[in-house]
C-alpha positions in Angstrom: -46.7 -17.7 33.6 -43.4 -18.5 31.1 -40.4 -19.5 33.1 -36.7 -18.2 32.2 -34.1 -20.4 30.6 -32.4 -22.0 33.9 -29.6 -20.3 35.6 -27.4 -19.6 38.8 -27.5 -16.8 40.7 -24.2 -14.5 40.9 -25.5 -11.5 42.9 -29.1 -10.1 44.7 -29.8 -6.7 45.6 -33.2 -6.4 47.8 -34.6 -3.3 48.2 -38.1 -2.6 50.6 -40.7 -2.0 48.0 -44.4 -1.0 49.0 -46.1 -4.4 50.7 -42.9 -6.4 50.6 -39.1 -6.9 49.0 -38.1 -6.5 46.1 -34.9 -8.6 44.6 -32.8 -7.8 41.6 -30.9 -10.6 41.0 -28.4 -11.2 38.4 -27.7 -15.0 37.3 -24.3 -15.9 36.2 -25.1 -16.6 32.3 -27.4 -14.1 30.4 -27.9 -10.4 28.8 -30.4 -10.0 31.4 -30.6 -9.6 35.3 -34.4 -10.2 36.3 -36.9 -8.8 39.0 -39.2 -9.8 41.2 -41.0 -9.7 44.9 -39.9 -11.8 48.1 -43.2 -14.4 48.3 -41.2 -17.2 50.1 -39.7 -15.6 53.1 -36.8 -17.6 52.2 -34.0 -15.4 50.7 -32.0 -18.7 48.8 -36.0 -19.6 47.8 -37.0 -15.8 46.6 -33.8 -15.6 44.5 -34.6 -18.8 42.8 -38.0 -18.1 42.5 -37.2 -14.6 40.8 -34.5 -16.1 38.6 -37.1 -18.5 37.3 -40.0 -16.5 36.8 -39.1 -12.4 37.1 -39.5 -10.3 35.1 -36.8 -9.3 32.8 -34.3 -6.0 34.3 -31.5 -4.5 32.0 -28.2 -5.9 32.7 -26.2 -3.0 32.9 -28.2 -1.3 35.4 -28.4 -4.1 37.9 -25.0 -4.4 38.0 -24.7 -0.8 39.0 -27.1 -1.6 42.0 -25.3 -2.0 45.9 -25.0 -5.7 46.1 -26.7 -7.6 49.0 -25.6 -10.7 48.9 -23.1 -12.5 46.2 -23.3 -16.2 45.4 -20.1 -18.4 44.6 -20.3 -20.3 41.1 -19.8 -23.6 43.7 -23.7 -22.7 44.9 
């Protein structure tokens, strides 16, 4: 499995997805937003997890998604 180029998160969206969540999570550098399934049950744990390994998600269209939780650039 190739990892992403490092980043902070700026925003997840989750959505339930078939067996499990699903997070969308856009980082705060990058053309890309990236997605990925919940496997932690640890929502700080699952978004790093995703950021590091998802798979990549078009930018524009995850910014268009309802936001569940947004990060501050201090986190």
């Amino acid at each position: 499995m190739s990892a992403n180029k490092p980043n902070k998160p700026k925003q997840v969206s989750w959505f339930n997805g078939c067996g499990g969540r699903i997070g969308v999570v856009v980082g705060l550098e990058g053309e890309h937003a990236y997605i990925g399934a919940a496997l932690c049950h640890d929502e700080d744990s699952d978004v790093a997890h995703i950021l590091k390994f998802g798979a990549k998600f078009p930018l524009a269209a995850a910014l268009l998604l309802p936001v569940s939780k947004s990060y501050s650039e201090q986190e």
